[in-house]
Every structure is written in C-alpha cells, then in structure tokens.
C-alpha positions in Angstrom: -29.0 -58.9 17.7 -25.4 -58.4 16.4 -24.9 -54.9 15.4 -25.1 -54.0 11.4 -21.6 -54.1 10.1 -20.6 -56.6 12.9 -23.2 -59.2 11.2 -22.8 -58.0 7.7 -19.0 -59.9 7.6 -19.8 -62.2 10.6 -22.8 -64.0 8.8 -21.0 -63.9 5.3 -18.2 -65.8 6.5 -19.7 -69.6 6.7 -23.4 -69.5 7.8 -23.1 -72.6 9.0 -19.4 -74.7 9.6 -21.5 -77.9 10.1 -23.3 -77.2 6.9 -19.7 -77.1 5.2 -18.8 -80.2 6.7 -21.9 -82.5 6.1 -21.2 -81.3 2.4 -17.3 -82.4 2.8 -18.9 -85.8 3.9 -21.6 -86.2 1.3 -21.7 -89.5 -0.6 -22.2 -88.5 -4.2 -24.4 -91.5 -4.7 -26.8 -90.4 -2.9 -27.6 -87.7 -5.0 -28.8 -89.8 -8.0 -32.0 -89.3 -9.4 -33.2 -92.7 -8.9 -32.5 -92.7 -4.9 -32.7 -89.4 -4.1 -36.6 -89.2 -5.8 -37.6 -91.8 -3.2 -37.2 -89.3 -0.5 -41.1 -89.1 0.3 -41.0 -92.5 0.4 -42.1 -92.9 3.9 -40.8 -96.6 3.5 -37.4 -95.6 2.2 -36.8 -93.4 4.7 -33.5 -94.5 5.5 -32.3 -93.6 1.7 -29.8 -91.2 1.1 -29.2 -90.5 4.8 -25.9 -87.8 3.8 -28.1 -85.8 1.3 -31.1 -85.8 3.9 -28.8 -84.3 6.3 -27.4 -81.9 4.6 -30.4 -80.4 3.1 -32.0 -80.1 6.4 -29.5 -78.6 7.8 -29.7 -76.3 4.5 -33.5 -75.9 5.0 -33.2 -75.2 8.9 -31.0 -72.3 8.2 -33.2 -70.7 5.9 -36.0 -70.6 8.2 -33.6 -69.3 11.3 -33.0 -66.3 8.5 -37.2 -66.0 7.6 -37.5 -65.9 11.4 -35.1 -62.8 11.9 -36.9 -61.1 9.2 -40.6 -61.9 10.4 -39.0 -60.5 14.2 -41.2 -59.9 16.9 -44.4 -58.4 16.8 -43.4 -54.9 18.3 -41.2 -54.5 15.5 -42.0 -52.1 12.7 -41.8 -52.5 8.9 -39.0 -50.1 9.0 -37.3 -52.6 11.5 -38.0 -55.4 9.3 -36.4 -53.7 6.0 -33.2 -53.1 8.5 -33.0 -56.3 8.7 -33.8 -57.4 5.5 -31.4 -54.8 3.5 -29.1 -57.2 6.2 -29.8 -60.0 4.7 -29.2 -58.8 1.3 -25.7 -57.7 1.9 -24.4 -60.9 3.6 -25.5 -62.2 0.1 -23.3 -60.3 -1.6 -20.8 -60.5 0.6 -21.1 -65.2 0.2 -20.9 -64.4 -3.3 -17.7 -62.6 -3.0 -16.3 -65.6 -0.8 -17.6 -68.2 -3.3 -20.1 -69.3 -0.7 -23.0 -70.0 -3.1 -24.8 -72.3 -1.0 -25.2 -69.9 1.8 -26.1 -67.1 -1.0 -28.8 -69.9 -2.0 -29.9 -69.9 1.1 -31.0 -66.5 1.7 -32.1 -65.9 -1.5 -34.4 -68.6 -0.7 -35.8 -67.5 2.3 -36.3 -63.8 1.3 -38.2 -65.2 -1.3 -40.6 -67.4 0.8 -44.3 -66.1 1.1 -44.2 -65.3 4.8 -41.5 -62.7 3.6 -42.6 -61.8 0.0 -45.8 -60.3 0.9 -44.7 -58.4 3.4 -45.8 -55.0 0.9 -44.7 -52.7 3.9 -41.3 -54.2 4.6 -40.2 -54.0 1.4 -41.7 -50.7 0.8 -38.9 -49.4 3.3 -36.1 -51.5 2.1 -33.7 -48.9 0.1 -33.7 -48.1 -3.4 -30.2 -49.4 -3.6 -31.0 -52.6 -1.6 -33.4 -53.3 -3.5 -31.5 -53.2 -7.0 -29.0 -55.4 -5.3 -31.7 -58.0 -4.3 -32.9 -57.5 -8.1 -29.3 -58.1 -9.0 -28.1 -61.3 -7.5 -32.2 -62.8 -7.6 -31.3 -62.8 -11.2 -27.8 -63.8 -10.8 -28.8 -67.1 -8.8 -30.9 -68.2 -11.4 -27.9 -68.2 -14.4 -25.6 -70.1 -11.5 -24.9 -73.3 -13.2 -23.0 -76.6 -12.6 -20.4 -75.6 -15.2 -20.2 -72.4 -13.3 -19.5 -74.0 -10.0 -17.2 -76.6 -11.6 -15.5 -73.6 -13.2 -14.7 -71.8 -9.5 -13.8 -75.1 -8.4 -11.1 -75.8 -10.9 -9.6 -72.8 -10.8 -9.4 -72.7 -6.7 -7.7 -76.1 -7.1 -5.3 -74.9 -9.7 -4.4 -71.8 -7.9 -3.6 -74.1 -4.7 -1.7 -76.2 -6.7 0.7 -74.0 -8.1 0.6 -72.9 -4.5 2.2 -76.4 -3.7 4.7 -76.7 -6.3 6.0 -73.0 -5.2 5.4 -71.2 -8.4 3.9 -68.2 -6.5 3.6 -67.4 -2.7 1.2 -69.4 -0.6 -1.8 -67.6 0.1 -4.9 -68.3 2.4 -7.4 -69.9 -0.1 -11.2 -69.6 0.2 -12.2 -72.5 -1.3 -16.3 -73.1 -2.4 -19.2 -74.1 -0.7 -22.0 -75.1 -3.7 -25.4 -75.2 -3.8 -26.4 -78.9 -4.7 -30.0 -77.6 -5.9 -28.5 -77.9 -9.8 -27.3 -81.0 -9.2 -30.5 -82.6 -7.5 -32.2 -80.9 -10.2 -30.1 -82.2 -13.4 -30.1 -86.0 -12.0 -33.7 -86.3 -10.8 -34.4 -85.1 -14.7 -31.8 -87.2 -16.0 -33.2 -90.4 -13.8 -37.0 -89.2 -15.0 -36.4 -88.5 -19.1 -33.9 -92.0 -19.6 -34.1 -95.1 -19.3 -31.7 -97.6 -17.2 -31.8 -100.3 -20.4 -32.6 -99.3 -24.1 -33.9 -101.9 -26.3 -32.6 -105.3 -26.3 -31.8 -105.2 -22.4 -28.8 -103.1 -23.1 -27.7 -100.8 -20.6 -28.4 -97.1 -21.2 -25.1 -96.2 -21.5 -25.5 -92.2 -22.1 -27.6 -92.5 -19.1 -24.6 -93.8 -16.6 -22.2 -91.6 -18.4 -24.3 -88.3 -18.0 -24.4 -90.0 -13.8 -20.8 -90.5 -13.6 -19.9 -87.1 -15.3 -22.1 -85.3 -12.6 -20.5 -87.5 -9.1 -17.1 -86.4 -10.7 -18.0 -83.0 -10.4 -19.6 -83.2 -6.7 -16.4 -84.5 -5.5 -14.8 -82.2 -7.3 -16.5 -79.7 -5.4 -16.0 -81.4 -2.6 -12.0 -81.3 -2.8 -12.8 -77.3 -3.4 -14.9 -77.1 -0.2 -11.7 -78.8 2.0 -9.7 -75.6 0.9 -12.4 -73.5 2.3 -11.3 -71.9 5.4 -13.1 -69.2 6.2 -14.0 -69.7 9.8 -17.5 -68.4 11.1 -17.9 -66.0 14.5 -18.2 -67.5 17.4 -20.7 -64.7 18.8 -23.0 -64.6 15.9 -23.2 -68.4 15.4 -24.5 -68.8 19.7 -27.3 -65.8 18.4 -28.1 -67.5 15.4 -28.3 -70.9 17.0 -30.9 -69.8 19.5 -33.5 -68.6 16.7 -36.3 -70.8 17.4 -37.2 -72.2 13.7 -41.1 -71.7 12.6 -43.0 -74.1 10.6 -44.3 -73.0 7.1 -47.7 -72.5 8.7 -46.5 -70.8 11.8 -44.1 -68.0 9.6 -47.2 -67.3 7.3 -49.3 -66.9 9.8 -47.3 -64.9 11.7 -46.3 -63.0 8.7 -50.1 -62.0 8.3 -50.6 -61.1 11.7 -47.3 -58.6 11.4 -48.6 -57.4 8.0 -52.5 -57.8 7.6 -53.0 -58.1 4.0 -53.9 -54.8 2.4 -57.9 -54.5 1.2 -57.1 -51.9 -1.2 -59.2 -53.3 -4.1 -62.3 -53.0 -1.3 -61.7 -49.4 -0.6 -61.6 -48.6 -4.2 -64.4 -50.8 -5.0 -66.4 -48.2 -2.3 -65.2 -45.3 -2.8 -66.2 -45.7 -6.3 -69.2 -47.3 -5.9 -72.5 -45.4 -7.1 -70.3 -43.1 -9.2 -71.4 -42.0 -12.4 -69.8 -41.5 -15.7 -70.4 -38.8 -18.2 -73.3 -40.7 -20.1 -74.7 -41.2 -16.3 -74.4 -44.9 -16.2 -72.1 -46.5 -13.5 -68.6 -47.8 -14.2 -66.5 -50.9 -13.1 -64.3 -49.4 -10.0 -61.2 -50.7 -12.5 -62.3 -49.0 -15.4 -62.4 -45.8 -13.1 -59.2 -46.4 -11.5 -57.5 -45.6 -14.9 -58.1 -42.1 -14.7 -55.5 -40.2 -13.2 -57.9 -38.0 -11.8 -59.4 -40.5 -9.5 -56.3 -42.0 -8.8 -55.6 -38.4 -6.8 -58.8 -38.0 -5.3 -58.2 -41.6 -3.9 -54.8 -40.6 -2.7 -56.7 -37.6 -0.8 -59.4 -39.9 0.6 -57.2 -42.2 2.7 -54.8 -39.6 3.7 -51.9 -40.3 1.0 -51.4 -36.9 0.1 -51.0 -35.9 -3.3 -48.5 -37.7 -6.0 -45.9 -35.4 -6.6 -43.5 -37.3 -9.2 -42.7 -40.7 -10.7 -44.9 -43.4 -11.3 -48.0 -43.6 -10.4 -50.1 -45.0 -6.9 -49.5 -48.9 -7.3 -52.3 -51.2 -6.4 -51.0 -54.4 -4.5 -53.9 -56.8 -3.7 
C-alpha cells in the first residue's frame, strides 16, 4: 500500500478518471424519476443504461475503499484506524478540489456496517480525525443541488472570463457531483405528481420542475469537462487490484476481524446475585449507574481505573 502522504494527495486527485468520464457522458434523461425507479425491474433492465453505469462504477469504488479498511486479518485495529484516519483525509482533501462525488463516496463507505461497528478501529482513530469525520459527515448531508449548481456556475464564469482575457488563464479544477440529490429530488418529484392533472391536462409544474433539474445536470456536466485534475498512475494499478467484497462477505469478515463485544453479558454476571442495601437483587442496569460499580467493573476485566473524563461507555 502507497505510503501515507503519497496516497493522501494521490487518491484525492480523481478516485476514479473513468468515473469522471461516464459522468461527462451521462444522458440526463435517464435520471428521471419515472425511468430511473424501474431499475429493479428485472424486465427493464436495459433502462437507463448511462446512470446504471455510472453508479456502479460509483458503488464498486466504495467497496474497493471498505475493503482497504476491513484489510487482512493479521492486521490490527490500530492498523485499521491508520488507514481509516486515510480515508478521512483524502475526504477533505476531494472537498478542497470540488470533487464531491468522490467525498460521497467515502463518506459512504466509512459509514457502511462492515466498517461502523468496528468499536476497536475507531477507538484508535485520533481525536482530531475523528472531529474531522464528525465535520464533513455533517457537511455531506447540507450538500445540495443549489450548492453544486452554485460551484458550477462560478467555475464556468471564472473560465469564461478566462477566455475573453480579463485575467490570466489559470488551470481550472472544474466539479465532479454527486448525482444522489438529484436521483433523490426526481424519483420524489415522479412519486408526489402526477404526469396529467384533471381534465387530461399535462402536469405542467411537473415537466417544469424535470426540465429545471436536466438543465442543471448538464450544467454540471460542462463544469466536470473543466476538470483536470489527473489521477496517479501508481495508486490507481493498487487500487485497481482490490478485490471487491459483497455486502455479505465485508460483514462477515468485519465480524470475524472484530467479534462483537458481549459486554452487556459480563455485566449481567458480574452483577448477578448481588444484593442491594434492602437485600433484594437489582437489575444489572440499574446497578451499572453507580459509579462505584462502574470502577470495580473496570478492575474486573483488567481496565484499570478511570482516571478523567467521561465515564466507561457501554457499546452493545
């Protein structure tokens, strides 16, 4: 695997150069609610045939990135949270270089279960890793279209006064979005309205609201052309070899990396015949809220003592 730094600014530069270009070749038409929503169709397969590409291709990368994290079984937790404060940084780094569908991307794989309940790997990430992963988790949810549409326009504008010579040419980054607002805003759209209102009439709010959207897709689209950050050679022949892992296989892998903890059991027996005050037996969670036990636990399983901040945290 690529060395820290070396990966940090090799993986933030495009993720994938064929992802860019299946977006530069997308047919906005086939992100309409009404086509797109047939995708399960097993008999309308051959529907939307751009978008289908280009969110496998979205989907394959994310699991290449769960699979780097998950690593091989000799690694340790510590290993993993190397890799994952990795991770975290090339997000901030797409952000920086307006790739928001990479940035997508990872967020969405650290998120998956097979990583998410990995308690111990995320126990070692940093504490300033882990703020930034706070951070931008947050930020990706307040991305919008208007806020993509927005980076867009003003890329464009800056290239065109580029063109016209009113200030030096200078190497433009361009965009890469992430479609999932737009799939999102015209499945709801095709799902809420109706294609003819009363009298046979055609929905015309409907088509506008569609038209408005495809105007701003290939307006994203122009964006994406200017984008010429080119990916590194090395890193993308590495990344290319990580075997992908189905759902299944990265869970189950996950739990055999990270069995999951039986803490609630150990209280539940440490506790158990214990007596109260009054001499009658108490719920192992109503004992667990004195602080007192809470130490003595600590002791039990060799956690030493709690020496400042907030207390032991059960994770079940």
């Amino acid at each position: 695997m690529p060395t820290f730094c070396q990966a940090t600014w090799s993986i933030s530069r495009p993720l994938r150069p064929n992802g860019k270009e299946l977006f530069k070749t997308l047919v906005p038409a086939h992100c309409l609610g009404s086509i797109w929503s047939e995708r399960d169709n097993r008999e309308r397969k051959s529907l939307a045939p751009t978008v289908r590409d280009t969110v496998m291709h979205d989907n394959t990368v994310a699991n290449r990135i769960l699979v780097t994290c998950l690593g091989e079984a000799s690694m340790t937790a510590q290993d993993r949270a190397r890799v994952v404060e990795l991770w975290i940084r090339v997000a901030e780094e797409c952000r920086g270089l307006g790739n928001f569908c990479s940035l997508h991307t990872i967020l969405s794989a650290l998120q998956s279960p097979a990583i998410a309940r990995l308690q111990d790997t995320w126990g070692q990430v940093s504490r300033e890793s882990s703020r930034t992963w706070k951070k931008w988790v947050r930020r990706e949810k307040r991305v919008s279209r208007e806020l993509l549409v927005q980076e867009a326009t003003s890329v464009l504008k800056t290239a065109e006064r580029a063109r016209q010579g009113a200030q030096e040419r200078q190497r433009q980054q361009g965009v890469v979005p992430s479609l999932v607002r737009f799939f999102r805003s015209l499945e709801l759209l095709d799902a809420t309205m109706e294609d003819y209102v009363e009298g046979n009439v055609l929905n015309c709010r409907k088509w506008n609201e569609q038209f408005k959207l495809m105007e701003e897709i290939e307006l994203l689209q122009e964006a994406a052309n200017l984008y010429t950050v080119q990916p590194d050679e090395h890193f993308g022949v590495w990344f290319q070899a990580v075997e992908p892992l189905s759902k299944e296989e990265s869970y189950s892998l996950s739990c055999q990396l990270e069995p999951r903890y039986h803490w609630a059991r150990k209280i539940r027996l440490f506790f158990k015949d214990k007596k109260n005050r009054s001499g009658k037996s108490e719920r192992p969670d109503r004992q667990w809220l004195n602080p007192q036990a809470q130490e003595t636990f600590r002791l039990s399983v060799g956690l030493g003592r709690q020496t400042a901040g907030p207390g032991f945290q059960l994770h079940c």
